[in-house]
C-alpha positions, 0 to 999 in steps of 0.5 A: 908780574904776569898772571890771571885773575884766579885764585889758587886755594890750597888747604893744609891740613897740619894735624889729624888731632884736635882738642874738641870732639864735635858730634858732626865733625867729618875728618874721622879719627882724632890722631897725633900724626902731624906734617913735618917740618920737610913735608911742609916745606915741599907743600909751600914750594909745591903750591907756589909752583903750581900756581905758576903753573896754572898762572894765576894771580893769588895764592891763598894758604888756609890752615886746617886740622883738626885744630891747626893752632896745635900746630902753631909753629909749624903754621908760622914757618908755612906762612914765612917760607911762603912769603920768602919765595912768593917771587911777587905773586900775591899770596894770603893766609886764613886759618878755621879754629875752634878759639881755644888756643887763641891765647895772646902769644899765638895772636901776635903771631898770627898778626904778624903774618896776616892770617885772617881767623875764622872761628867755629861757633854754633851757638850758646854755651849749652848748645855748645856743649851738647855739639862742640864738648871737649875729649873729655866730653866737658864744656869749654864755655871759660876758654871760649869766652876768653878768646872770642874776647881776644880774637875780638880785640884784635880782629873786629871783622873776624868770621864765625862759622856756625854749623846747624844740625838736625839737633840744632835746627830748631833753636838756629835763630837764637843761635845767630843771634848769640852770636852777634851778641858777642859782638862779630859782625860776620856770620856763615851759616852751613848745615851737617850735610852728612847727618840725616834729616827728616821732615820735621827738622827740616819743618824747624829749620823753616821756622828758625829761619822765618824768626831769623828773617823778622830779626833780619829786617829789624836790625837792618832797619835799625841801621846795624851792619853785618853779614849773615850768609844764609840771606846776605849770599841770596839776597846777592845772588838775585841783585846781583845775578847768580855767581860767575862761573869762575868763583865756583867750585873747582875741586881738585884743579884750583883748590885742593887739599894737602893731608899732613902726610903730603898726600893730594885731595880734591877738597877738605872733606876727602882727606879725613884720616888720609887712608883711603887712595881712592881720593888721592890725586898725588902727593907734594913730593911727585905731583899730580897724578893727572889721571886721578886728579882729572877722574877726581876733579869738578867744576862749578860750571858743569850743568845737571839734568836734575836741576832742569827746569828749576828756577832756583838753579841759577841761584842755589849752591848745588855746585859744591862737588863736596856736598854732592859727594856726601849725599849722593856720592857723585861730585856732580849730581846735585845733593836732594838736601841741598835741593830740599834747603834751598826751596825752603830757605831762598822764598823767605830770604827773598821777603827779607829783601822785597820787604826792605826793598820796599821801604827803601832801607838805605842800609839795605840798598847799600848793602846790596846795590853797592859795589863798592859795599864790601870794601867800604864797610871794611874799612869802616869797621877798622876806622871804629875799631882804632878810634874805640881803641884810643878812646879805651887807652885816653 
């Protein structure tokens, strides 16, 4: 069928309640209100008809929470409505969880509709009860353990998002490597943008990373493949130039999210407990209000008089309309912590890559110099994963 090459990214948000009470979380108050099965309805028809609308090629469908697995069966009919009325467009399904109700049961059912699982991770168990406890305030290490081993068994090339705060930025790099312990291969990395930073955990920050970068070239130079975003994403941007303006951020226009109450949002962080009209744009039932979508809407693309002059501009993330909201409550003034974190992280990332450069790691080169890498080393990841698998039954 006719259509762009754009995607449209539509988040829903299935429930306000969640079953962890994260210290950092941004989507306020932890309620019972969930969308209904109608409201769900309409969401998908809404989303398909609009990525009519804009013409694009690729719908994608992300499930949010609170924790969207305590909706589970309302996430499955959401996935086959969409895949019953796609009418031939291409659609997808990702979902972020906490792990804890990844039981067996709610894999094959998620297996069985192709939704890619993202798991929020920010380090070791004692990290993870300081910044991750349970509504009881109690560690979820038991639970946690067991699904990271089945998301794992399932999905080798499943994602971990790994949040680094003020509290955390000190111990980032024994965080990370926890985590590829674990066996994931896949790691992004995002500091609290909302919590306030001084000097110093900026300082610890630095001295984590600088650690991480040692370890960085280690791995690599030992032939291990995988992704860690705080490098990996500036390594890209300067072999292969700085992200076109189409895969910024379009808040509002070709990503938006839906409230559990069917209301419109430009992005995730905006919908909270979904009280406050001032970020509505519309609502799945009448549409877009266009005024309040357009005076709420942002793209990527638009140049900032602050970042003039900056030879990183090109290069740094302060195109994010989110993150600019939070810091300075503008979608399209860049964030002075965004600004501080890419100064003190992109020289180092960038002596990760002259080092390996240098040497002509050939694991380095084709990681970054190949386009092809990304596809390839999926399906490499997949080929290993069966062939361990017949191995383990044999």
């Amino acid at each position: 069928m006719a259509g762009n090459s754009g995607t449209l990214s539509a988040n829903f948000h299935l429930t306000h309640n969640c079953n962890l009470r994260c210290t950092y979380c941004y989507t306020g108050e932890k309620f019972g209100a969930g969308m209904t099965n109608d409201v769900a309805d309409q969401a998908v028809d809404f989303c398909l008809e609009e990525g009519q609308r804009q013409d694009v090629e690729h719908v994608e469908f992300i499930f949010f929470g609170g924790e969207p697995l305590m909706k589970l069966d309302l996430l499955c009919r959401i996935a086959d409505r969409a895949i019953e009325r796609a009418d031939g467009r291409r659609i997808s399904f990702k979902m972020s969880t906490n792990g804890l109700l990844l039981s067996e049961r709610a894999i094959e059912r998620l297996a069985a509709r192709d939704v890619y699982v993202s798991i929020s991770l920010d380090g070791d168990p004692e990290l993870q009860a300081e910044q991750r406890p349970d509504v009881n305030g109690r560690a979820v290490t038991e639970q946690l353990d067991a699904a990271i081993t089945r998301l794992l068994r399932w999905n080798p090339c499943a994602s971990v998002n790994c949040v680094t705060t003020p509290h955390s930025a000190a111990r980032l790099d024994d965080s990370v490597r926890w985590i590829f312990e674990r066996g994931f291969a896949y790691v992004q990395t995002a500091l609290d943008y909302s919590a306030d930073w001084t000097r110093q955990h900026l300082k610890d920050l630095s001295q984590a990373y600088e650690r991480l970068g040692k370890w960085y070239v280690e791995q690599t130079t030992s032939g291990r493949k995988f992704y860690l975003s705080c490098f990996d994403s500036r390594i890209h941007s300067w072999t292969h130039g700085p992200l076109d303006p189409t895969e910024r951020c379009f808040a509002g226009q070709r990503q938006f999210s839906i409230a559990p109450s069917g209301r419109l949002y430009p992005c995730v962080q905006f919908v909270e407990e979904d009280r406050d009209d001032c970020f509505v744009i519309g609502d799945v039932t009448t549409g877009f209000d266009q005024n309040k979508r357009n005076a709420m809407s942002y793209t990527g693309e638009k140049e900032k008089p602050e970042c003039g002059g900056c030879a990183l501009t090109e290069r740094c993330s302060s195109w994010c309309a989110c993150i600019n909201w939070q810091s300075t409550g503008q979608l399209d003034q860049a964030s002075p912590l965004v600004c501080e974190h890419e100064r003190l992280l992109m020289p180092i990332a960038d002596r990760v890559a002259n080092r390996l450069w240098k040497i002509r790691n050939p694991q380095f080169i084709h990681k970054h110099y190949n386009p092809a890498f990304p596809v390839l080393s999926f399906v490499e990841d997949l080929v290993i994963h069966e062939i361990d698998e017949e191995v383990s039954i044999e």
